[in-house]
GUKELO-678669 format. One line per 2 residues: their letters; for each residue x, y, z negated of N, C-alpha, C, O, CB. Coordinates in steps of 0.02 Angstrom, whole numbers, plus 50000, padded with zeros to 5 digits. Glycine has a CB too. Layout:
# residues N
A> X Y Z X Y Z X Y Z X Y Z X Y Z ~ ...
# end
This chain:
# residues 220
XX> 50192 50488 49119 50254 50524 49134 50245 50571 49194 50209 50564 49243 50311 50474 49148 ~ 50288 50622 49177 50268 50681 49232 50283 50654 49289 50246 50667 49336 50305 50751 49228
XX> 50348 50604 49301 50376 50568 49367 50306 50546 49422 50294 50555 49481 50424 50487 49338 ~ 50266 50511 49363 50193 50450 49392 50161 50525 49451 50165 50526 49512 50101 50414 49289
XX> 50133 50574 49409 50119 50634 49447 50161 50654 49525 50147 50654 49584 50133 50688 49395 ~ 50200 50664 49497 50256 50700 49565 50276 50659 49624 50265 50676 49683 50334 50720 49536
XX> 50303 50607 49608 50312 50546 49649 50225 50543 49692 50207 50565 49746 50334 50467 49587 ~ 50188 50508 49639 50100 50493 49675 50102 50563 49723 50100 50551 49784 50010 50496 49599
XX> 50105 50613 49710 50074 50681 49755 50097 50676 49821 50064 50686 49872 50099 50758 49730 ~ 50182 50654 49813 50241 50669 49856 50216 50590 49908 50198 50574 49965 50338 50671 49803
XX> 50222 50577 49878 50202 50507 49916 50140 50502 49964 50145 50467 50014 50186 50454 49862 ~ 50058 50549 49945 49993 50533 49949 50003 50625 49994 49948 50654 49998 49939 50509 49857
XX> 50052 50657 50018 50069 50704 50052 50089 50689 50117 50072 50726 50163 50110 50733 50023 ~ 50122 50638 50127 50157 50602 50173 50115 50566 50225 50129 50508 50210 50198 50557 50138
XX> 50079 50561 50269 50044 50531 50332 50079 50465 50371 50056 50434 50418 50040 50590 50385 ~ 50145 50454 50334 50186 50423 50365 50170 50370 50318 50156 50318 50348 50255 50451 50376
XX> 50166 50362 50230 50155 50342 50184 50095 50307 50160 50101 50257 50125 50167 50379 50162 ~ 50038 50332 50178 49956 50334 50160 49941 50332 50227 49972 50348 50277 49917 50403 50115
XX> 49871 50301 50213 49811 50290 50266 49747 50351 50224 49720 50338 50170 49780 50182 50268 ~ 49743 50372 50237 49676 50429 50220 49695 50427 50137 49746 50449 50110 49570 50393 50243
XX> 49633 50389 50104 49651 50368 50026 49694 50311 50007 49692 50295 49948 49591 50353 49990 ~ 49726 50282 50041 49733 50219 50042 49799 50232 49989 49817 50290 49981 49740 50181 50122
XX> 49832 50180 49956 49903 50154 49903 49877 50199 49858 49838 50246 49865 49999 50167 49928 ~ 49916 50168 49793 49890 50196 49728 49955 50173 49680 49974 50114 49687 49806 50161 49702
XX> 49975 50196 49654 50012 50186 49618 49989 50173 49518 49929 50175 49503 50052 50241 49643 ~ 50046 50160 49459 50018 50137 49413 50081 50140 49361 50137 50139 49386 49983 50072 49430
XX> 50072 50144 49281 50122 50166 49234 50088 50108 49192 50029 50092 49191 50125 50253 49206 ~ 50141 50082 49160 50113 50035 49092 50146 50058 49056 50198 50085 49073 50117 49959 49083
XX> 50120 50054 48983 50139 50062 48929 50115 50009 48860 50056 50018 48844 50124 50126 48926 ~ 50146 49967 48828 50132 49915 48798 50068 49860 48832 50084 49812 48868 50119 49943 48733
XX> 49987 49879 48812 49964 49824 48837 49910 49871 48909 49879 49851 48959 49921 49772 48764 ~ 49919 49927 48883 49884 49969 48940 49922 49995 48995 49982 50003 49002 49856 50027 48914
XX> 49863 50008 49043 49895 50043 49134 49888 50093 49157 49833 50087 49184 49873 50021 49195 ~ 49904 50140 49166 49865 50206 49197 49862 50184 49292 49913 50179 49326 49926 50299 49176
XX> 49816 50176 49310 49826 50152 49382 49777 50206 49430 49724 50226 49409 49800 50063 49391 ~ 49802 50224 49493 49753 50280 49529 49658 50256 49528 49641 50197 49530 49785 50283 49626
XX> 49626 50292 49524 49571 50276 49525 49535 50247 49592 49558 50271 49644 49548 50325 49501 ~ 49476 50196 49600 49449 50199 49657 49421 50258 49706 49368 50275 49680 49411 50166 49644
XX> 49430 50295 49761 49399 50345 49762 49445 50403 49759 49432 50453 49793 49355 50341 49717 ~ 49517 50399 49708 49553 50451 49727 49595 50448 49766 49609 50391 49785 49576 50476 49690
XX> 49641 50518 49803 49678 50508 49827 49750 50536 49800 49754 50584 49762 49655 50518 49875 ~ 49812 50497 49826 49879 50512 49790 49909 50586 49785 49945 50606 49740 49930 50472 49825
XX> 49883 50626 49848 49905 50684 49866 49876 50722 49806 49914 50765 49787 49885 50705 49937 ~ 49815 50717 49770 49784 50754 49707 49830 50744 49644 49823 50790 49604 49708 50726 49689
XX> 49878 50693 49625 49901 50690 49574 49905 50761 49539 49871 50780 49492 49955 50658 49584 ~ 49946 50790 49568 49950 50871 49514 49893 50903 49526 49893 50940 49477 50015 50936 49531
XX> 49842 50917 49556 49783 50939 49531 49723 50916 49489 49688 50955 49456 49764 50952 49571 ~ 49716 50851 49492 49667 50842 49459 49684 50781 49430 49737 50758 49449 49610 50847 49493
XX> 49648 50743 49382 49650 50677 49335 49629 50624 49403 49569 50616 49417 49580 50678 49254 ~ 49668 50599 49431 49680 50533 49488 49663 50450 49438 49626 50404 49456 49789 50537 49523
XX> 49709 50454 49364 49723 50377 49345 49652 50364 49324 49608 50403 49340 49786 50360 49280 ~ 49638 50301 49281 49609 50296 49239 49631 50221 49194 49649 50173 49227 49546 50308 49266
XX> 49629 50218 49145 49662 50185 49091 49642 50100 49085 49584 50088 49069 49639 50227 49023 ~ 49678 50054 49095 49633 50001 49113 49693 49959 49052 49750 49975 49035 49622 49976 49215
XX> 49650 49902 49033 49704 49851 48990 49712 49801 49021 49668 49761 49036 49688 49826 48922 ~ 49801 49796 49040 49838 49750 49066 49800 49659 49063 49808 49610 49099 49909 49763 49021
XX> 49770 49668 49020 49733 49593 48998 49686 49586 49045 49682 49536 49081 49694 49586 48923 ~ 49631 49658 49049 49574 49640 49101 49591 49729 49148 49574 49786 49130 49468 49621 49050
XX> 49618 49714 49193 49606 49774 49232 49586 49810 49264 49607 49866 49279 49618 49784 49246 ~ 49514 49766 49288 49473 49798 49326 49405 49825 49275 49347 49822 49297 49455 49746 49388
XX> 49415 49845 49222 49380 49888 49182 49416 49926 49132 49461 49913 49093 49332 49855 49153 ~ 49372 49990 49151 49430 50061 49131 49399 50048 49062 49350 50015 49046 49420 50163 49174
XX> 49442 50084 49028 49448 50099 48938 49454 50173 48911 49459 50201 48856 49522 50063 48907 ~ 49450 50189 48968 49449 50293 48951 49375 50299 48971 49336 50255 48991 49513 50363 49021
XX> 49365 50365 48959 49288 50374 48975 49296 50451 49014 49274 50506 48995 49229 50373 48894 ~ 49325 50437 49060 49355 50505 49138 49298 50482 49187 49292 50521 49234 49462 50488 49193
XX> 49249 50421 49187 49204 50406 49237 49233 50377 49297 49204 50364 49349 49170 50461 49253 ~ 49320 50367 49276 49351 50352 49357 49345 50260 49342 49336 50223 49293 49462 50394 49376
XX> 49355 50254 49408 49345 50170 49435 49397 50146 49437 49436 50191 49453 49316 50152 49503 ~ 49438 50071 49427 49499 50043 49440 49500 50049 49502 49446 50065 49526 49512 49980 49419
XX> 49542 50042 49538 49527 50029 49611 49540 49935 49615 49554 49900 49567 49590 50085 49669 ~ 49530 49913 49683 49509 49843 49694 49571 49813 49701 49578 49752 49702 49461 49829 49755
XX> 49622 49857 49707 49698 49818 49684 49727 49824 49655 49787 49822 49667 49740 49811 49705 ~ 49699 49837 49587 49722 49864 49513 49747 49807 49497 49790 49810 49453 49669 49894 49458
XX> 49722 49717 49533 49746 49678 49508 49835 49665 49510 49876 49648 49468 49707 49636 49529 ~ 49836 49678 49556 49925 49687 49600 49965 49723 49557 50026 49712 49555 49930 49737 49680
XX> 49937 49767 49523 49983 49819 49476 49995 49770 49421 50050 49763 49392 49942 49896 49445 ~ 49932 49732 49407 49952 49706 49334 49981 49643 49323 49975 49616 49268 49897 49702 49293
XX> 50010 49619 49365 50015 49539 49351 50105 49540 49359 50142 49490 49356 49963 49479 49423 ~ 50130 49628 49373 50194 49632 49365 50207 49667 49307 50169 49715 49299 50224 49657 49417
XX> 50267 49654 49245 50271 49673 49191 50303 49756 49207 50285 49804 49173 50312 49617 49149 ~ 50336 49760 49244 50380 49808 49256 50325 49897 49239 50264 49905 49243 50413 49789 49348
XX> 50369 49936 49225 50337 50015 49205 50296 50031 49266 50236 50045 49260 50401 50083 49192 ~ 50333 50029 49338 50321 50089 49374 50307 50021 49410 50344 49972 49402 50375 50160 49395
XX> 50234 50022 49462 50208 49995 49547 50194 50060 49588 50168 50115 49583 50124 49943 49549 ~ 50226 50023 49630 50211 50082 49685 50162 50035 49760 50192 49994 49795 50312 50122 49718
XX> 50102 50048 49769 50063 50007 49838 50065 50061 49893 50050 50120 49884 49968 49982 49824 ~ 50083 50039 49943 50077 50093 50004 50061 50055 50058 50092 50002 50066 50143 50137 50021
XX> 50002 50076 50112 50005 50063 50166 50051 50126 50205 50025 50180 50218 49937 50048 50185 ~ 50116 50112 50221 50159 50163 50249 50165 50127 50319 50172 50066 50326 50233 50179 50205
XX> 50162 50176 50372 50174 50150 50446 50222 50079 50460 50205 50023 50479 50213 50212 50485 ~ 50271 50100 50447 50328 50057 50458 50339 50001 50417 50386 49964 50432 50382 50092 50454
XX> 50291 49985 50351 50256 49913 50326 50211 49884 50375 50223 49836 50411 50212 49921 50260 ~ 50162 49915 50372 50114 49911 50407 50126 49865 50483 50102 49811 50500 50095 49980 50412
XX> 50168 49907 50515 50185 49884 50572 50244 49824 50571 50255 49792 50622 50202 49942 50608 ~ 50267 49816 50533 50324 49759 50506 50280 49707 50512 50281 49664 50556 50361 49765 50423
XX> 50241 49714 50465 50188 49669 50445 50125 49643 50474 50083 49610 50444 50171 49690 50399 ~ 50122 49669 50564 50093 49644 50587 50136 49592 50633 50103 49552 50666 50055 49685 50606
XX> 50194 49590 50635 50232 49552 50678 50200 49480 50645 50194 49461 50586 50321 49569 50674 ~ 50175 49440 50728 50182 49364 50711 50220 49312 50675 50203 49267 50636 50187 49345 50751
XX> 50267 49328 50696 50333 49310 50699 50398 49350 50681 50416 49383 50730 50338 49293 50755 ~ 50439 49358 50624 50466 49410 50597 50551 49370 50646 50554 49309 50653 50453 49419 50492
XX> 50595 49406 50667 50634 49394 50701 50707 49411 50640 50698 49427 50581 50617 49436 50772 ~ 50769 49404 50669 50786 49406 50604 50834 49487 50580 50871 49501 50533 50829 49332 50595
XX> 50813 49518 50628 50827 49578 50611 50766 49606 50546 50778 49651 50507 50828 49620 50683 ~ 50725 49581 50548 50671 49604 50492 50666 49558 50442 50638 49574 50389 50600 49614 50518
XX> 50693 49491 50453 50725 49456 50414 50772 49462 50346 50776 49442 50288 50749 49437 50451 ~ 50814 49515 50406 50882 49530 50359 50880 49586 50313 50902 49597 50257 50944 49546 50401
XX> 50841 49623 50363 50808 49698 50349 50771 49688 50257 50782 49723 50208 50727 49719 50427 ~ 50727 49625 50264 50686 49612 50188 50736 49587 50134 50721 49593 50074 50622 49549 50195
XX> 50793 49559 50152 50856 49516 50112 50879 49563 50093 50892 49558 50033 50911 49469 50147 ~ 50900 49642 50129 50941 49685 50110 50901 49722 50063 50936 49744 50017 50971 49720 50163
XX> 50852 49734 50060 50800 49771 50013 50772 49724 49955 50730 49749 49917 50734 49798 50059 ~ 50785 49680 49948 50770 49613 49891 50697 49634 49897 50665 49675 49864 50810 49614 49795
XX> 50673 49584 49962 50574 49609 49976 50568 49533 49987 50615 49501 50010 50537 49677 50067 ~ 50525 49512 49975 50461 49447 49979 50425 49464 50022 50399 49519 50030 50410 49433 49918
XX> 50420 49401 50067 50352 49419 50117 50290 49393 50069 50297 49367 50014 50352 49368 50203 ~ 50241 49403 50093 50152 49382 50069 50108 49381 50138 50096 49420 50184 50108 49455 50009
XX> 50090 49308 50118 50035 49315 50191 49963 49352 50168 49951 49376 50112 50009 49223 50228 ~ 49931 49351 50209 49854 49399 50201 49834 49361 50171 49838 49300 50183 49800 49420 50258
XX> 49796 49398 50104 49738 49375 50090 49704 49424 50066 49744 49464 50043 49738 49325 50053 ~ 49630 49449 50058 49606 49491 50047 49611 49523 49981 49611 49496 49926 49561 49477 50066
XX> 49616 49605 49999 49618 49621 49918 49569 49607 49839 49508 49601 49832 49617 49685 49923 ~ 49621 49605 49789 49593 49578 49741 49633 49520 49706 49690 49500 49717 49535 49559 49764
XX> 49580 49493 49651 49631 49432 49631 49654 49404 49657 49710 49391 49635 49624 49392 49606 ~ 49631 49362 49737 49691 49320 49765 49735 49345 49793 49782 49314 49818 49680 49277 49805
XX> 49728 49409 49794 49787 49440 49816 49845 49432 49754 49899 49405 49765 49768 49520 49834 ~ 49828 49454 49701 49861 49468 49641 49914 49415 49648 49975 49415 49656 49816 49466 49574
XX> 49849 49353 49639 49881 49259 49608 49936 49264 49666 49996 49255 49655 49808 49161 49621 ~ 49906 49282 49736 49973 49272 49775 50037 49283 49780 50082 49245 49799 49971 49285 49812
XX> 50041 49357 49754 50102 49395 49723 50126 49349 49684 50180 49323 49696 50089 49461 49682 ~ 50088 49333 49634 50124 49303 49582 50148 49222 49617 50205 49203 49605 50072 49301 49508
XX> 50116 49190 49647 50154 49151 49659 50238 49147 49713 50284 49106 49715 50107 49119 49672 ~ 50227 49198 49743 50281 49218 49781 50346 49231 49752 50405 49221 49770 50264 49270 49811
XX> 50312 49257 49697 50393 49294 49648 50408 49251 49595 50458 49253 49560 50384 49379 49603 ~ 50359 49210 49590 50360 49173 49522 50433 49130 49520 50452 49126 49461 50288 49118 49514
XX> 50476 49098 49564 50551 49071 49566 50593 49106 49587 50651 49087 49594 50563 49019 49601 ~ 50558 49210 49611 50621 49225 49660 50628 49288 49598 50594 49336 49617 50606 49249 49768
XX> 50657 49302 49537 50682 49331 49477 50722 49413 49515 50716 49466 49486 50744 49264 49432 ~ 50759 49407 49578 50759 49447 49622 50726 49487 49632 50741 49541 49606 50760 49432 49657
XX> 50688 49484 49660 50625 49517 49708 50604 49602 49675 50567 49607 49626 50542 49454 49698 ~ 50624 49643 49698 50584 49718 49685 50532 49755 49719 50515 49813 49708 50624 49765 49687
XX> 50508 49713 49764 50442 49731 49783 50417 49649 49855 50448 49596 49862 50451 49837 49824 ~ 50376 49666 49881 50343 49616 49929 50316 49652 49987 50294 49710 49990 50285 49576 49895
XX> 50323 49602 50040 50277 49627 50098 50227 49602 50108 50224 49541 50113 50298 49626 50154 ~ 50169 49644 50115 50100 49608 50140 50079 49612 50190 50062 49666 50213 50049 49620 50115
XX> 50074 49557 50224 50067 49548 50284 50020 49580 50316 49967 49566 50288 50061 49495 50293 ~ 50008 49630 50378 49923 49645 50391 49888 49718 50323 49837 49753 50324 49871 49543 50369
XX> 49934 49713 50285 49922 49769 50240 49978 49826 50213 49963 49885 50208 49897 49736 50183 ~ 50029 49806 50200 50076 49845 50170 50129 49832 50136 50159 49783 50157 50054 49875 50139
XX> 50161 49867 50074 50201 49874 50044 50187 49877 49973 50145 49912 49944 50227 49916 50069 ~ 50224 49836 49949 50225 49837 49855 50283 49874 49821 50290 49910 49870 50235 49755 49819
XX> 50309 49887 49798 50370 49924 49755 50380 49901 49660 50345 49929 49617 50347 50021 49762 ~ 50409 49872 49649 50404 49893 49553 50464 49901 49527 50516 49884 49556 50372 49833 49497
XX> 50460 49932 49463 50548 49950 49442 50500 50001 49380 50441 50009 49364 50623 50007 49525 ~ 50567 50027 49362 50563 50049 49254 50592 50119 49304 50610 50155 49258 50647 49990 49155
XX> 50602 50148 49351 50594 50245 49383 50569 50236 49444 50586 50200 49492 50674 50302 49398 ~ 50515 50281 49434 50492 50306 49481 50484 50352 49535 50437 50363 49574 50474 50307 49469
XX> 50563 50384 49528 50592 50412 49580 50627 50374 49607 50650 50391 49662 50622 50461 49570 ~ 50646 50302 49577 50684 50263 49628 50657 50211 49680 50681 50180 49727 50727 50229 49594
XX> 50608 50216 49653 50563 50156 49693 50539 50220 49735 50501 50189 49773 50490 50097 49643 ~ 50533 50285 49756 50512 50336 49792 50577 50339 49838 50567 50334 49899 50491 50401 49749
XX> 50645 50347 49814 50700 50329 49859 50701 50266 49909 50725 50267 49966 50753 50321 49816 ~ 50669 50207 49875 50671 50158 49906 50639 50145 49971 50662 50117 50020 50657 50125 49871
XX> 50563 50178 49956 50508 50174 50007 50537 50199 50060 50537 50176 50117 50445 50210 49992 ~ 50562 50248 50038 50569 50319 50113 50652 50267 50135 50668 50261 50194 50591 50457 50071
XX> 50678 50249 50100 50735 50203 50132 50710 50140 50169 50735 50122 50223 50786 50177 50075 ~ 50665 50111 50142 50648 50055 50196 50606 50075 50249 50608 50046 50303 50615 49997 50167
XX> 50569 50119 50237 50558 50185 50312 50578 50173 50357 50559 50145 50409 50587 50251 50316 ~ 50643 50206 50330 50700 50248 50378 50737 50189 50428 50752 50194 50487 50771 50291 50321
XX> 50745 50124 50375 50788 50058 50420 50730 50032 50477 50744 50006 50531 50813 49975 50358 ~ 50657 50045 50450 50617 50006 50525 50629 50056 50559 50676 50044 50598 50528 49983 50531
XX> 50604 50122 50565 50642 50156 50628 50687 50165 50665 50684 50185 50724 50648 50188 50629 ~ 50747 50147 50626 50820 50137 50667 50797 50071 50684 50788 50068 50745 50903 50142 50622
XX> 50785 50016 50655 50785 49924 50701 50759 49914 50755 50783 49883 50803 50745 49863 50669 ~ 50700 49944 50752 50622 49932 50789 50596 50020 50822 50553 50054 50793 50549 49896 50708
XX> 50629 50038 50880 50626 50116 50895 50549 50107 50939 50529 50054 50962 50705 50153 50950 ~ 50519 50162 50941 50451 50151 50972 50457 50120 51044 50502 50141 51081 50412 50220 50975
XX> 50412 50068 51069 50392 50044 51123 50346 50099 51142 50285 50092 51139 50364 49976 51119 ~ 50383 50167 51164 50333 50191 51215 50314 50173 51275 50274 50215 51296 50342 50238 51227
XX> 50325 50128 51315 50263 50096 51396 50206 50080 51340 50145 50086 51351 50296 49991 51462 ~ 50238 50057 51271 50135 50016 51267 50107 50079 51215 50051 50065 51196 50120 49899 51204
XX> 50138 50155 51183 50105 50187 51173 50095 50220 51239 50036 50211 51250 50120 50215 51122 ~ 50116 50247 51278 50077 50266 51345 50010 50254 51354 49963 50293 51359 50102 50235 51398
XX> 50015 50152 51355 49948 50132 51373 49909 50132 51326 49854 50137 51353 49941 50076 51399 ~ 49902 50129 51272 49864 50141 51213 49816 50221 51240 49757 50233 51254 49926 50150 51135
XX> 49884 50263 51239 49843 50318 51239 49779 50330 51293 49722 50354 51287 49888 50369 51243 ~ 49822 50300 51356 49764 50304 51408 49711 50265 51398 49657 50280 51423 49782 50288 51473
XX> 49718 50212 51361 49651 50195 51357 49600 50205 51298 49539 50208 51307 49652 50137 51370 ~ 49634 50210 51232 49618 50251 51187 49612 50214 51122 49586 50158 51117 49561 50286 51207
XX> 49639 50252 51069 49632 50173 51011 49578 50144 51009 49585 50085 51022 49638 50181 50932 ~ 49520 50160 50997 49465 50124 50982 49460 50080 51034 49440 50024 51017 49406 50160 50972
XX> 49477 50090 51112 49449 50024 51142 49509 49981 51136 49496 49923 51151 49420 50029 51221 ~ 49564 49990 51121 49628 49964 51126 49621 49894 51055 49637 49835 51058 49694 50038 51113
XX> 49590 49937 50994 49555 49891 50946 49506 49886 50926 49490 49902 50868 49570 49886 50906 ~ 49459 49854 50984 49403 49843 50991 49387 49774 50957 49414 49724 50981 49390 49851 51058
XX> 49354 49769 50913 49340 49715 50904 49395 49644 50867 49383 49584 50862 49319 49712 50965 ~ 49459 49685 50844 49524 49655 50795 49525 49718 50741 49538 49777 50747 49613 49645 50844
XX> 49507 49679 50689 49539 49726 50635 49593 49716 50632 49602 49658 50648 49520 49725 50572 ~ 49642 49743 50619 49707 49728 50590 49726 49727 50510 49743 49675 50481 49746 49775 50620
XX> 49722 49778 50484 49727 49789 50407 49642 49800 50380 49590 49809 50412 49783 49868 50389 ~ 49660 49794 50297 49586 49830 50258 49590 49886 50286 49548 49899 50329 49578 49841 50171
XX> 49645 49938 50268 49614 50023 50304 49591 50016 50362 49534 50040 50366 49669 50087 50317 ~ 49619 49984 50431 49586 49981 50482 49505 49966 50485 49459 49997 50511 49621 49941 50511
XX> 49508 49910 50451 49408 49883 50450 49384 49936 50408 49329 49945 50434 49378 49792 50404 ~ 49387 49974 50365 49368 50032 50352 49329 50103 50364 49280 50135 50343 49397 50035 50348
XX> 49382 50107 50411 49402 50177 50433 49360 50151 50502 49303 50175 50506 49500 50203 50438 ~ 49375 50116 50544 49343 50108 50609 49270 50080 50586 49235 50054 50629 49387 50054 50663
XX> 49248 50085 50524 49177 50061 50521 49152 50125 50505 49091 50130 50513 49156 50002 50467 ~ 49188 50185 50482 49157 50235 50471 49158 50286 50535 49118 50326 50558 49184 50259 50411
XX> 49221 50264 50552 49212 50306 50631 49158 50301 50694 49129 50345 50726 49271 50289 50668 ~ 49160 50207 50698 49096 50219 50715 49028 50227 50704 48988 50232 50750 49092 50199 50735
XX> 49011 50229 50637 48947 50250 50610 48945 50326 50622 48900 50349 50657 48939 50231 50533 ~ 48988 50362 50598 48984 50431 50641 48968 50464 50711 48934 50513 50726 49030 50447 50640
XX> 49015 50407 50756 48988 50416 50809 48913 50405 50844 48886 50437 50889 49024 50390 50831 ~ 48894 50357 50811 48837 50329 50827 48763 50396 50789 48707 50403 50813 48844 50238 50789
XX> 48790 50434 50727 48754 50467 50717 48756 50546 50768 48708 50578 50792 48764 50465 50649 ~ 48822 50557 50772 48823 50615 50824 48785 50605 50886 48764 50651 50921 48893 50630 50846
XX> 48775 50525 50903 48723 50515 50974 48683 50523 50985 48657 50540 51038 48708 50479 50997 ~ 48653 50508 50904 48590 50505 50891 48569 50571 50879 48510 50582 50865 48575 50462 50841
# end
């Protein structure tokens, strides 16, 4: 559906939304998925072929022959029946979701959005099984929080689950307004030494493994 396109672009445009390549979104149709590829990113939707075709049964092997890869949380897409998933590491998940301890303004904040928490577990099937066990008694539930990682979304439009995102956005910024004294100190001392040695999320262990391999080659 042209929506899967426009939404993914609009979404994978957004810096507020995405981590570099990071969230991927996904369309079912009877027993098959169109889900973003490993390797692409959301912002390409209208330029170039992003999905690749995977069967709901086994999803981490594509069934088109585009050369594209499932990505490694293709499992997460499939273990919900619904048309439209939407995965985002978006700031204001992200940062929700590192709280220790959720207080009950973020509490109420997940009740009012019919959201599930999820504790960490690494991406992939146990990620998947986890989803599924989370939602499996709550018939409610239109998306989940992952703890340390992000945001889930599902629903039958995909402009509404795009309304939704940018709405649960919008409520952590009004709840939770920036603690600038501790971005101050961040800045002075600088992210990398600030997270030195704690990953926080998958994009984080990532991205800071490639940053510093870079650096280390510019030294060299």
């Amino acid at each position: 559906p042209q929506s899967l396109d426009v939404v993914s672009a609009q979404i994978g445009l957004s810096r507020d939304l995405v981590q570099g390549p990071g969230g991927n979104t996904s369309w079912k149709r009877d027993k098959s998925m169109w889900v973003k590829a490993s390797g692409k990113k959301l912002a390409d939707a209208l330029d170039s072929e992003i999905f690749c075709q995977v069967s709901v049964d086994s999803p981490l092997v594509s069934i088109n022959s585009n050369n594209l890869r499932p990505s490694i949380e293709t499992t997460l897409h499939a273990v919900r029946k619904e048309s439209f998933v939407v995965h985002t590491h978006s700031v204001g998940a992200i940062a929700l979701g590192l709280m220790t301890t959720l207080g009950a303004s973020a509490i109420q904040l997940l009740k009012d959005s019919s959201l599930g928490i999820v504790e960490y577990v690494r991406p992939g099937i146990s990620l998947a099984k986890k989803i599924q066990e989370v939602t499996r008694e709550r018939k409610e539930l239109t998306g989940v929080l992952l703890k340390n990682h992000g945001l889930v979304l599902w629903g039958e439009d995909m402009e509404v689950l795009y309304e939704k995102l940018l709405e649960f956005e919008r409520s952590i910024d009004e709840r939770f307004p920036v603690n600038t004294e501790l971005l101050n100190e961040i800045r002075k001392m600088g992210i990398s030494q600030y997270l030195r040695n704690r990953h926080l999320t998958p994009d984080h262990a990532v991205f800071a493994s490639d940053l510093n391999n870079h650096r280390s080659e510019e030294h060299t």
